[in-house]
Rosetta silent file (secondary structure, phi, psi, omega in degrees, C-alpha in Angstrom):
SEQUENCE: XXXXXXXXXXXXXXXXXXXXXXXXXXXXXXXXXXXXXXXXXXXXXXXXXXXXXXXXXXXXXXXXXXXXXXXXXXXXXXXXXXXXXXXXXXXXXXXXXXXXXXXXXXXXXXXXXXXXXXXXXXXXXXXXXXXXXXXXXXXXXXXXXX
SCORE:     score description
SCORE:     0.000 S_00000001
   1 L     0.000  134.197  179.478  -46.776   84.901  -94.954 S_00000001
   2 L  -104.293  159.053  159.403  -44.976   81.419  -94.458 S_00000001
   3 H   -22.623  -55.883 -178.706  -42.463   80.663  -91.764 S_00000001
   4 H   -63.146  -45.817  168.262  -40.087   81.533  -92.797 S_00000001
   5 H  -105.250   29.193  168.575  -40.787   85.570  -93.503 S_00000001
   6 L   -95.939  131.313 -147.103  -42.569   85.726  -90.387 S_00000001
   7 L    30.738   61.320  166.849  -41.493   88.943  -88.380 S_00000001
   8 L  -122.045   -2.271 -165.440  -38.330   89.722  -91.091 S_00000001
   9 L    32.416   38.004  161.242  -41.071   92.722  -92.726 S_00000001
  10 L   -74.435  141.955 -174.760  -40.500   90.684  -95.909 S_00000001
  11 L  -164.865  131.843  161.284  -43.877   91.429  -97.336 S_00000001
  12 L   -64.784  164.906  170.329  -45.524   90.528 -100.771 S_00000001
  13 L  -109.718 -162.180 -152.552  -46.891   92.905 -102.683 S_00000001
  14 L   -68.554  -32.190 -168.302  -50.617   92.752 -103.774 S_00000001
  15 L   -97.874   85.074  156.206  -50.233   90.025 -106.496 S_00000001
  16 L    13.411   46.225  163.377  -48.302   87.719 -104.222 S_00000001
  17 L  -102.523  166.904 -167.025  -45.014   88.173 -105.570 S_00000001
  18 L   -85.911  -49.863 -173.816  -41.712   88.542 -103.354 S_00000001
  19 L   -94.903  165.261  154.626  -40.512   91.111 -106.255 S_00000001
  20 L   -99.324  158.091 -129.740  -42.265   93.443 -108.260 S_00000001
  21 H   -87.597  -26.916  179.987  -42.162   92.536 -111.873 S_00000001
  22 H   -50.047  -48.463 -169.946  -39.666   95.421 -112.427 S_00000001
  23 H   -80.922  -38.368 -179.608  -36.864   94.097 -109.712 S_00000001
  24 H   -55.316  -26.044 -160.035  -37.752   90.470 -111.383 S_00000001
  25 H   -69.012  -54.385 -143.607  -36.382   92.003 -114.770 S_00000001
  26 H   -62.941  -22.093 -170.809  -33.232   93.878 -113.482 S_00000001
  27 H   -67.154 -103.420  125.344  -32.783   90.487 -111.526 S_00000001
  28 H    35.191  -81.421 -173.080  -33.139   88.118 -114.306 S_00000001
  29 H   -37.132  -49.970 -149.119  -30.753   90.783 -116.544 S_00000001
  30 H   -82.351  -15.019 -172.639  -28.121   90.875 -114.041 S_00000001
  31 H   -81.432  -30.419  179.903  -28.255   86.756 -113.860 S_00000001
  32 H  -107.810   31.180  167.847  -27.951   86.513 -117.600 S_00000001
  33 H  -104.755  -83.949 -152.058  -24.935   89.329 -117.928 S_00000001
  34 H   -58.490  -11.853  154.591  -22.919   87.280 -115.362 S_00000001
  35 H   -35.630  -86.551 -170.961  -23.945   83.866 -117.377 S_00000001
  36 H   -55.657  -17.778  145.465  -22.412   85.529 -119.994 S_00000001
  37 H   -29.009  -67.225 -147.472  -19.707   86.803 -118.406 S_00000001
  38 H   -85.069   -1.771  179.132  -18.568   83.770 -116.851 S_00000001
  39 L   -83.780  -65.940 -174.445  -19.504   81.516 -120.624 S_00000001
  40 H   -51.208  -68.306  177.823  -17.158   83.966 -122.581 S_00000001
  41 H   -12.995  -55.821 -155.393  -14.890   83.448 -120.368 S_00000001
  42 H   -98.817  -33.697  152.303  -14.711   79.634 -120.368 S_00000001
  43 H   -98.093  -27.464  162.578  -14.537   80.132 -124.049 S_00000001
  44 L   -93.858   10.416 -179.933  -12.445   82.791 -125.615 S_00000001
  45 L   -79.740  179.405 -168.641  -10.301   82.435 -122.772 S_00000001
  46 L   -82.155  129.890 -173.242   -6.671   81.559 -122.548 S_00000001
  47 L   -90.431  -19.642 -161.319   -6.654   78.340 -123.195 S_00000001
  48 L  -111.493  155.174 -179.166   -3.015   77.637 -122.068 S_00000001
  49 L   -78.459  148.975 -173.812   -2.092   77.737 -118.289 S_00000001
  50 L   -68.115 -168.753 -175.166   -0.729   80.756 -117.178 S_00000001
  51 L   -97.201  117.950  166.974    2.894   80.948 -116.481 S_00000001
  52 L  -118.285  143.423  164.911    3.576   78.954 -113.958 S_00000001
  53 L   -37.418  130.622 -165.389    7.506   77.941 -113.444 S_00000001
  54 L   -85.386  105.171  158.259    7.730   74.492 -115.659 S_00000001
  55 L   -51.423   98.736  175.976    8.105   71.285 -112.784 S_00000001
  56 L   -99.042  146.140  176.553   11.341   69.482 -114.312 S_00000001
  57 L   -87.756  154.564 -148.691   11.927   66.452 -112.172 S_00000001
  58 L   -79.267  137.890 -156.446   14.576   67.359 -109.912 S_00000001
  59 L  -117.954   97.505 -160.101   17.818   65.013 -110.933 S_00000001
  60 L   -83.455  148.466 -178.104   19.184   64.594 -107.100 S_00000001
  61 L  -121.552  124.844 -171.755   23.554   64.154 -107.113 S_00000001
  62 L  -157.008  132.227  134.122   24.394   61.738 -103.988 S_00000001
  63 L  -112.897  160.672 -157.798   27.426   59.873 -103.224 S_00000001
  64 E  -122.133  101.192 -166.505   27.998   56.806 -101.094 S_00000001
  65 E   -65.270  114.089 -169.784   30.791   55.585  -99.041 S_00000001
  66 H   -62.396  -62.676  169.248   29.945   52.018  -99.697 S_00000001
  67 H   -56.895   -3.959  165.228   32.018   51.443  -96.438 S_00000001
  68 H  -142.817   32.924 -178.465   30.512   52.998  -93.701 S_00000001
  69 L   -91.476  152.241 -176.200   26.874   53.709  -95.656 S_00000001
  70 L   -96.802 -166.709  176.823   24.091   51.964  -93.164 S_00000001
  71 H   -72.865  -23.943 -131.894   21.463   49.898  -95.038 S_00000001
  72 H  -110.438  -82.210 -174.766   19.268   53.097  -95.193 S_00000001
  73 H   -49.246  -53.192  172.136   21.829   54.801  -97.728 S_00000001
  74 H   -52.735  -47.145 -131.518   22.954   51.718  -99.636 S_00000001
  75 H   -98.755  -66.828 -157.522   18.660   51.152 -100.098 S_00000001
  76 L   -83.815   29.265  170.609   18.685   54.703 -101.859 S_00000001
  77 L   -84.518  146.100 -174.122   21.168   53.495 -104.559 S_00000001
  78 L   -73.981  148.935 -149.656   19.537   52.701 -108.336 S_00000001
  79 L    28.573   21.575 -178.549   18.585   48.983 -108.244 S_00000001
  80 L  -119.503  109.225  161.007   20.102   47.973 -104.935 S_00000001
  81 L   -64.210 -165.065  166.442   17.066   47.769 -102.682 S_00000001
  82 H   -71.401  -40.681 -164.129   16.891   46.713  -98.710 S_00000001
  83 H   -67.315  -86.030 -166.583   17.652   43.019  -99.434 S_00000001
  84 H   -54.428  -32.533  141.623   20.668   43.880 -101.473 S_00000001
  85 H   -20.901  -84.304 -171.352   21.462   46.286  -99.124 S_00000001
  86 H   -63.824  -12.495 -175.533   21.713   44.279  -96.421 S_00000001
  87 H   -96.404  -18.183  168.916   23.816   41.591  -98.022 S_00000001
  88 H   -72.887  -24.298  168.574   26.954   44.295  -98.935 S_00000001
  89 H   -50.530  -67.713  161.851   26.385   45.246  -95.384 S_00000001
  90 H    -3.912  -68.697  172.440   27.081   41.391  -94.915 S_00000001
  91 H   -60.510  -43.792 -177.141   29.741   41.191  -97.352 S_00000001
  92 H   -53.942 -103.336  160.899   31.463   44.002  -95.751 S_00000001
  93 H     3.944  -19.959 -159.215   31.538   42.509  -92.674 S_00000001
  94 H  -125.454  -50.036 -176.829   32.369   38.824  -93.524 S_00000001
  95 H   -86.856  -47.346  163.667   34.777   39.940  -96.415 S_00000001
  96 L   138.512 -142.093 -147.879   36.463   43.336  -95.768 S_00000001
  97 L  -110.900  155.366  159.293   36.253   46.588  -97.056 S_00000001
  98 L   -94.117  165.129  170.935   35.516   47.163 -101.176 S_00000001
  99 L  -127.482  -19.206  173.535   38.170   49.308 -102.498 S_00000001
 100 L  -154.242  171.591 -170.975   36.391   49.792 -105.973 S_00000001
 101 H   -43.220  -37.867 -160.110   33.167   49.635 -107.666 S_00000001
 102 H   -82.527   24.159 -176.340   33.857   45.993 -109.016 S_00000001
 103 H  -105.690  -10.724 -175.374   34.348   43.960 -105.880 S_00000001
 104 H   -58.982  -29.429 -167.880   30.432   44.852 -105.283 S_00000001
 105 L   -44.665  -62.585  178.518   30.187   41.527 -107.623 S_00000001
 106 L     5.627  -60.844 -170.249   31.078   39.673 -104.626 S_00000001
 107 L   -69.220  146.407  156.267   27.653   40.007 -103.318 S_00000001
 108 L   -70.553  149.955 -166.659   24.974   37.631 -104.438 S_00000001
 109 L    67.095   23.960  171.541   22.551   39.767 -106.896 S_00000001
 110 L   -94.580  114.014  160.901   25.577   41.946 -108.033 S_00000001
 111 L  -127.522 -179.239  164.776   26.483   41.670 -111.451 S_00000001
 112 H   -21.778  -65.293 -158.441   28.480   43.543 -114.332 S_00000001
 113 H   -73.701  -18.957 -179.873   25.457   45.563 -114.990 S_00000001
 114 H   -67.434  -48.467  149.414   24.323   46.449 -111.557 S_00000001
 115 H   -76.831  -41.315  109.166   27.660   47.947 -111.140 S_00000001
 116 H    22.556  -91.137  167.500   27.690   49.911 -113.670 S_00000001
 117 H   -57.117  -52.250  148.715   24.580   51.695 -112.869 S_00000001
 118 H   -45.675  -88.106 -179.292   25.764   52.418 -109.342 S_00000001
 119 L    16.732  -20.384 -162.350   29.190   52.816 -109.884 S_00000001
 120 L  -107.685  -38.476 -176.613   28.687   57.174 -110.561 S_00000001
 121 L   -97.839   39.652 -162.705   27.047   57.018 -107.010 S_00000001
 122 E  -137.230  161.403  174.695   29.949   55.371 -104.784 S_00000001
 123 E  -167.443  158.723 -151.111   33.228   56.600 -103.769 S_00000001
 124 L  -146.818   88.474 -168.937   35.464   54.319 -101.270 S_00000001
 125 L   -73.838  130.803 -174.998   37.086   56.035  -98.245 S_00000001
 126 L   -77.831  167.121 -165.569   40.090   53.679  -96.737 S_00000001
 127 L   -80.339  163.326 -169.475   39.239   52.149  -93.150 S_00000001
 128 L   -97.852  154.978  152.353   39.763   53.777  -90.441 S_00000001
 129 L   -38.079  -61.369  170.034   41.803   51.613  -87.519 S_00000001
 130 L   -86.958    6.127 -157.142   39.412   50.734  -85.136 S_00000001
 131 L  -119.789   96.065  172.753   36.300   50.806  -87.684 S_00000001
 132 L   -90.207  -33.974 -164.749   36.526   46.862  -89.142 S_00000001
 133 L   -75.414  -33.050 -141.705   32.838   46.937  -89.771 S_00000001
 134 L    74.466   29.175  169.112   32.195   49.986  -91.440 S_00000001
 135 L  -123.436  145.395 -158.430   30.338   52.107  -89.514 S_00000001
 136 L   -46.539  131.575 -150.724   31.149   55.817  -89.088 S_00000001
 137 L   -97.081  130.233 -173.558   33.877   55.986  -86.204 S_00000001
 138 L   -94.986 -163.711 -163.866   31.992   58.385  -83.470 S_00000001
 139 L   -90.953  148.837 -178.936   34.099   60.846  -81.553 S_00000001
 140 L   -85.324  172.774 -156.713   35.535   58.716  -78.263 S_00000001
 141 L   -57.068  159.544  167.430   34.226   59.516  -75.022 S_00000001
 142 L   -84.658  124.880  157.265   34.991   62.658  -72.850 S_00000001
 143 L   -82.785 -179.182  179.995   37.664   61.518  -70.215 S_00000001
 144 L   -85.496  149.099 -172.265   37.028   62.014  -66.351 S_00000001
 145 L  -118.182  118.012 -167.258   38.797   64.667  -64.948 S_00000001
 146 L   -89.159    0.000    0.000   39.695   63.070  -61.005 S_00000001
């Protein structure tokens, strides 16, 4: 007896085996059944993935008031990054409101083609009175009741 099977009544039998050569077989059998089991498997098996639902990448629909959009919004237009962003914010601001896709030229790093590609995500709401900047006019204040 080793450590290990000391007080567990694990006990050898006389030719110092754990098993007797019988329980070694059925052992041994049942170890080469599930080998073969799990080997068939891995070869005559379906080869194709099961059906899972097909991942199409998802084609997101967004439009953008160019005139009250923050930098954040503007940013998630195709080719107009944060830089380019921030200068239509700029333009807006310095210049006035666009009223259609082709006044984006204005901005430096605008061209023909630029507009174009955006041009499907933009729509152009007229200003509001008080909103010169372009940012979304928020509801005015609760008055005081005296």
């Amino acid at each position: 007896m080793n450590d290990t099977t000391h007080g567990t009544g694990i006990r050898r039998d006389e030719s110092g085996h754990w098993l007797r050569l019988s329980d070694q077989r059925t052992v041994a059998g049942l170890v080469a059944v599930g080998l073969v089991v799990l080997l068939s498997g891995r070869w005559y098996g379906v080869r194709e993935p099961l059906d899972e639902p097909v991942r199409e990448s998802l084609l997101v629909e967004f439009l953008v008031d160019v005139n009250r959009a923050d930098s954040a919004e503007l940013a998630l237009l195709p080719g107009i990054g944060p830089t380019l962003a921030e200068r239509i914010i700029q333009s807006r601001q310095q210049e006035g409101w666009f009223s259609n896709p082709g006044q984006l030229q204005r901005v430096t790093g605008i061209g023909p083609k630029k507009v174009e590609q955006v041009a499907s995500y933009l729509f152009f709401l007229p200003p509001a009175e008080d909103d010169r900047q372009g940012a979304l006019r928020s509801p005015s204040p609760a008055r005081r009741v005296r």
